[in-house]
N, C-alpha and C positions, 0 to 999 in steps of 0.2 A: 932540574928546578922548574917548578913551573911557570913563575916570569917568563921563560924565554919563550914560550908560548904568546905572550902579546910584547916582547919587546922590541922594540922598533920610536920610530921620531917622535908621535905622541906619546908613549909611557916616557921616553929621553926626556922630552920637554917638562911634562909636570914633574919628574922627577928632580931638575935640575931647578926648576920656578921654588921648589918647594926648598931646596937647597941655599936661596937665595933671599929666604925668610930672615931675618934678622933679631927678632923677639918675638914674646909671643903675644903681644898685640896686633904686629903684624900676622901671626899662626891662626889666631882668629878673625882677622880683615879678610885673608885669603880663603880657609877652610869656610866662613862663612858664606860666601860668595860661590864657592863651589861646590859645596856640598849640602844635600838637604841638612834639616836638624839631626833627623832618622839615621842617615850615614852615619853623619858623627858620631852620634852618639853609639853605634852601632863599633864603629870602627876604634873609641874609646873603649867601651864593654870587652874587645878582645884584648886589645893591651892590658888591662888591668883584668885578664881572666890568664892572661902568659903571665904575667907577675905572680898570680893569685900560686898557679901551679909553680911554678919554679919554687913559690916558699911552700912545696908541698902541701898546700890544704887540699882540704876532700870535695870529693864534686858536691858535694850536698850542701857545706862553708858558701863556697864557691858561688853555687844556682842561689840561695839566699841573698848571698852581700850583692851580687852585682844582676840578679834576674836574668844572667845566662841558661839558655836549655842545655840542658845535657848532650844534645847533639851539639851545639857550637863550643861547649866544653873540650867534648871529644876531637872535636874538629883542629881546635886548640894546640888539644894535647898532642896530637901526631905533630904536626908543626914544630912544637916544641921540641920533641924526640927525635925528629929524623926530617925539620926542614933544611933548608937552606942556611939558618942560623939569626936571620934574621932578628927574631925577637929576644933572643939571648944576647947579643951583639945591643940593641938598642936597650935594655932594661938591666945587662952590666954597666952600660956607662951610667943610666939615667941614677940607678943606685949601688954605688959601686962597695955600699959596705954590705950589703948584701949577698954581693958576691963571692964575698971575702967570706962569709957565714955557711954559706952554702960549700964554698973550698975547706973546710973546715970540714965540714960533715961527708966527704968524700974517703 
């Protein structure tokens, strides 16, 4: 995993701050505060580019609806395939009828 490459007290700490978010009022008091807009918005774009693929659409879908490049696409898509699990793990919970969709076409 690559995490473990910077894990240690500061990744622990925001990880656990962020843990301790309550709604998402507070998700945008904090994310605001720490992150440029840029991030964000950067860090949005990938979540909803793992979503995008997971409901199989094509890179070209994809680079339209959300102005991902084809390199963060791809970047993406290994992640998806063969990370840690990460963003399958947060976008089953976040839409869990989807998942069910996707179990289906298995």
């Amino acid at each position: 995993m690559q995490i473990d490459k910077i894990r240690g007290h500061q990744t622990d700490q925001l990880f656990k701050a962020m843990l301790e978010l309550k709604d998402l009022d507070e998700c945008y008091e904090f994310f605001d505060d720490l992150c440029t807009i840029s991030e964000l918005q950067s860090l949005a774009q990938r979540l909803e580019v793992a979503q995008m693929l997971k409901l199989k659409k094509t890179y070209d879908t994809i680079q339209s609806e959300t102005g991902a490049s084809t390199a963060t696409i791809s970047r993406i898509r290994r992640c998806v395939d063969y990370g840690s699990g990460g963003y399958s793990k947060v976008l089953d919970r976040l839409y869990p009828e989807t998942k069910e969709e996707q179990d289906e076409t298995i």
